[in-house]
C-alpha positions as CSV (number, residue, x, y, z in Angstrom):
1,X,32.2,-0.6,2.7
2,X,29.0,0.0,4.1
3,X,28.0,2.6,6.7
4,X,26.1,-0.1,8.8
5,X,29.5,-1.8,8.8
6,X,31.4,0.8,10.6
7,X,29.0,2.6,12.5
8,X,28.2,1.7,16.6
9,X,24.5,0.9,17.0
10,X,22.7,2.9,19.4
11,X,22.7,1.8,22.8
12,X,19.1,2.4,25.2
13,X,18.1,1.4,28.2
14,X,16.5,-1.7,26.2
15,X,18.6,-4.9,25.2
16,X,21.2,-3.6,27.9
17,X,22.8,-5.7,30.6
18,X,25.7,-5.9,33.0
19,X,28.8,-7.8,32.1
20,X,29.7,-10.8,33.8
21,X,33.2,-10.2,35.8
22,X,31.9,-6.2,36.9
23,X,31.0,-7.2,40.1
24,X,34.0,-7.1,42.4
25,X,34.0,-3.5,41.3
26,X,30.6,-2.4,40.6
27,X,28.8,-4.2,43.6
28,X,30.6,-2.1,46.5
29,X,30.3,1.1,44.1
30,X,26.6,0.6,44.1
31,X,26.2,-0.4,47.6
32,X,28.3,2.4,48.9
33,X,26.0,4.8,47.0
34,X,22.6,3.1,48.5
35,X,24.1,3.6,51.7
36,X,25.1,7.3,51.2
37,X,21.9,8.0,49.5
38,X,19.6,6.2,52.6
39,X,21.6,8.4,55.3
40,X,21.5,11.4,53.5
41,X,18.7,12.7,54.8
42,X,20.0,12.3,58.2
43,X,23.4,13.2,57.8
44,X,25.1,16.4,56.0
45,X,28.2,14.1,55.7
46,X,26.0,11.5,53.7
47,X,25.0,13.8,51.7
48,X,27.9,15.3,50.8
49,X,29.2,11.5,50.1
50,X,26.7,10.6,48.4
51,X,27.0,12.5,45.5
52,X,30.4,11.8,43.8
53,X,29.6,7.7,44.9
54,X,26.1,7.9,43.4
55,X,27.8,9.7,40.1
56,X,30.6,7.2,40.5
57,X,28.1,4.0,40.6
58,X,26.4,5.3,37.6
59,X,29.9,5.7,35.5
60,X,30.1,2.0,36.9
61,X,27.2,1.4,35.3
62,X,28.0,2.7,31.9
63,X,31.4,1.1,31.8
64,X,30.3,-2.1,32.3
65,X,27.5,-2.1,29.8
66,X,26.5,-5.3,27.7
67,X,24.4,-4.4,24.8
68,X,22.8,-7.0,22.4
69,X,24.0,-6.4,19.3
70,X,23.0,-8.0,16.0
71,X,25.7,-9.8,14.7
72,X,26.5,-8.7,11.3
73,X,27.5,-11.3,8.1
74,X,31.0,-11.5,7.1
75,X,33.9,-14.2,7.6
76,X,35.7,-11.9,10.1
77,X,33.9,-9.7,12.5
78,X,35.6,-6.9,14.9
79,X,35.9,-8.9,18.6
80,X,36.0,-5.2,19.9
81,X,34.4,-1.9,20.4
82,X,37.1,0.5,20.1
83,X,38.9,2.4,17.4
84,X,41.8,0.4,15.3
85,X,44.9,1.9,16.4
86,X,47.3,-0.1,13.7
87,X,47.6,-2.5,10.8
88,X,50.5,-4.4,10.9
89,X,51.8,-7.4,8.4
90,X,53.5,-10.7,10.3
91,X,56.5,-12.3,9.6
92,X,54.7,-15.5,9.1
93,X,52.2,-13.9,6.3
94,X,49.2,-12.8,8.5
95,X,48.3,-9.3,9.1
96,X,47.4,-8.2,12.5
97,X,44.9,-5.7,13.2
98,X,45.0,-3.8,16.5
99,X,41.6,-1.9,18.5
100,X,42.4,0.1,21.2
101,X,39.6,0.1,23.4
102,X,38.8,3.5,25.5
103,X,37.4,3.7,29.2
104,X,34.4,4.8,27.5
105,X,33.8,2.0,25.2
106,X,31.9,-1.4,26.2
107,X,34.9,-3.9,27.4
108,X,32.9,-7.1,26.4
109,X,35.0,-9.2,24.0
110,X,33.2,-11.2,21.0
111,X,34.2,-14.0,19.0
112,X,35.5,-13.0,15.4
113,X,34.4,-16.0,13.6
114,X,32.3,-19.6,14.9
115,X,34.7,-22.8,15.6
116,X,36.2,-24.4,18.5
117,X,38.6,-22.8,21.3
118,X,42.2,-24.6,21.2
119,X,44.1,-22.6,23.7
120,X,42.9,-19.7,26.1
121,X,46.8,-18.8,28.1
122,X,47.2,-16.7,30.3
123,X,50.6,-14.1,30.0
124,X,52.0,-12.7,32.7
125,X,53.6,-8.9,31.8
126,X,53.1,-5.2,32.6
127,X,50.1,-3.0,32.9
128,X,51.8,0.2,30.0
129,X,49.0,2.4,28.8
130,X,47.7,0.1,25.7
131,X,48.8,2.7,23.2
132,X,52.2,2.6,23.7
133,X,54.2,0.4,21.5
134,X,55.6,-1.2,24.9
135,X,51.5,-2.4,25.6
136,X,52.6,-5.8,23.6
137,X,54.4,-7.0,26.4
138,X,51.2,-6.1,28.8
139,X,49.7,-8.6,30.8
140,X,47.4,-10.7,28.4
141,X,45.6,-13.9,27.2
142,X,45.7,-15.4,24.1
143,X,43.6,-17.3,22.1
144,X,43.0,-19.7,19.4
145,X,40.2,-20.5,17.3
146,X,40.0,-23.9,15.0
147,X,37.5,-22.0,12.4
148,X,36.7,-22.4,8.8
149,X,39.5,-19.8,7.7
150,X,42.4,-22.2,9.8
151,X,43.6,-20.8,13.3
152,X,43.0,-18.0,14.1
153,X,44.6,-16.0,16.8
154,X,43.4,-13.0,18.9
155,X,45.0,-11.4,22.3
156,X,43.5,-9.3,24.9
157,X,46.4,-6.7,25.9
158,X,45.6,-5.0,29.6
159,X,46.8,-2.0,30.3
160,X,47.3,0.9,32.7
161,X,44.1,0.8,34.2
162,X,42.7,-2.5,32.9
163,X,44.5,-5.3,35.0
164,X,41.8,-8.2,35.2
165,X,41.3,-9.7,31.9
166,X,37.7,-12.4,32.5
167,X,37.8,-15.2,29.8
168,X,34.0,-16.3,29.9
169,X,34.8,-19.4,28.1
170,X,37.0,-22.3,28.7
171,X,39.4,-24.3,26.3
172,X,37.4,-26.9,24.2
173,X,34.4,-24.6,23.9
174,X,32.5,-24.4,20.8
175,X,31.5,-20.9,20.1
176,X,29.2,-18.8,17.4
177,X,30.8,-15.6,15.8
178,X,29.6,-13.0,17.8
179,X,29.3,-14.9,21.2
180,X,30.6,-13.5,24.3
181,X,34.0,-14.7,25.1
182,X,35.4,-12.4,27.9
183,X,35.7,-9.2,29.1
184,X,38.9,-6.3,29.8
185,X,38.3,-3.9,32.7
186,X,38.4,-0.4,31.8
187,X,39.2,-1.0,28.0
188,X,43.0,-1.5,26.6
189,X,43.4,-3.1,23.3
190,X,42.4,-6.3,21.1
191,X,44.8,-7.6,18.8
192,X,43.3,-10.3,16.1
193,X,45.8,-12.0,13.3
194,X,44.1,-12.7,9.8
195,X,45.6,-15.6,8.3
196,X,48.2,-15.4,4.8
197,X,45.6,-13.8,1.9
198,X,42.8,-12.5,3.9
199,X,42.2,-9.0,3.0
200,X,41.7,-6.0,5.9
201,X,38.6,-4.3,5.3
202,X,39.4,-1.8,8.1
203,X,42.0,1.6,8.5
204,X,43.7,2.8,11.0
205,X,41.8,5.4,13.0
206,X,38.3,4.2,12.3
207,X,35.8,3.1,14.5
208,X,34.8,-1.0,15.3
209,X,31.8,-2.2,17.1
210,X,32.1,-5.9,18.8
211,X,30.4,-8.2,16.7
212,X,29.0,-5.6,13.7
213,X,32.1,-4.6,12.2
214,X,33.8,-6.5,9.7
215,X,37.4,-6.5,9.6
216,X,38.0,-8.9,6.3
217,X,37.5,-8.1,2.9
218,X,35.9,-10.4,0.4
């Protein structure tokens, strides 16, 4: 496989946004740290504060980070950044590939291939850290792509920390691989199911970037 296949591209100041769904938490974060910052001058309390809010707005920041990314070629691209935690095959013939996504990692969601959303459910369950085996009964949402390649499935597991999963997009949407489709708080894991005779082209333990890596093999 390539190296440009498995390796994150570097992320600048350029290209960069915010992802949609940060605000609830980033927008009192950051306003808390304004404040802190304006009064510190006057106030040896303020000052005191506003150094772990103003370090705390700028993790914020980082965390919810939403590079551009150029999407790469290939039938089935990685939906996450994160590192692929197992490779598993189905009863039913498909092979499912899990990405555990860290804190550190950026928690926008792509699509792993262009078609048509059929079903975006949402799954009530429990918030286990999403390495643990347990993580599959997490709170999650499930989706299902009408693509060239059949249905395709792919779940966003939450998990200890990460208990708001944002779908961007709803049922009925037609959608480009690579696009945006939602986002995870504070990273967990991605699970997507490659249908009966589709080669993985990734191992356990190695690195994905959302909407660069490819996860089939030709």
């Amino acid at each position: 496989m390539p190296h440009s296949q498995t390796s994150a591209p570097r992320e600048g100041l350029s290209g960069v946004r915010i992802a949609r769904g940060a605000s609830p938490w980033l927008l009192p974060t950051v306003a808390t740290a304004a404040l802190s910052l304006a009064r510190s001058r006057r106030s040896r309390r303020a000052a005191a504060i506003a150094v772990p809010t103003t370090a705390l707005a700028a993790g914020m920041l980082w965390f919810f980070r939403d590079p551009e990314r150029e999407i790469a070629q290939g039938r089935v691209i990685s939906p996450a950044d994160g590192v692929v935690q197992s490779i598993m095959p189905w009863k039913d013939g498909r092979t499912r590939v899990a990405i555990f996504m860290s804190p550190l990692n950026v928690h926008v969601n792509r699509a792993p291939l262009a078609g048509t959303v059929t079903s975006v459910e949402h799954v009530p369950g429990g918030f286990v850290p999403a390495f643990n085996k347990e993580s599959e009964n997490n709170e999650r949402v499930v989706w299902h792509f009408d693509t060239e390649l059949g249905d395709i499935e792919m779940v966003q597991i939450a998990g200890a920390v990460a208990r708001r999963i944002v779908p961007y997009i709803p049922q009925g949407t037609k959608v480009e691989q690579g696009e945006r489709i939602g986002l995870i708080r504070f990273g967990s894991r991605v699970d997507i199911y490659l249908p009966e005779g589709v080669d993985v082209a990734v191992e356990v333990g190695q690195t994905t970037t959302a909407g660069v890596t490819r996860i089939d093999r030709d």
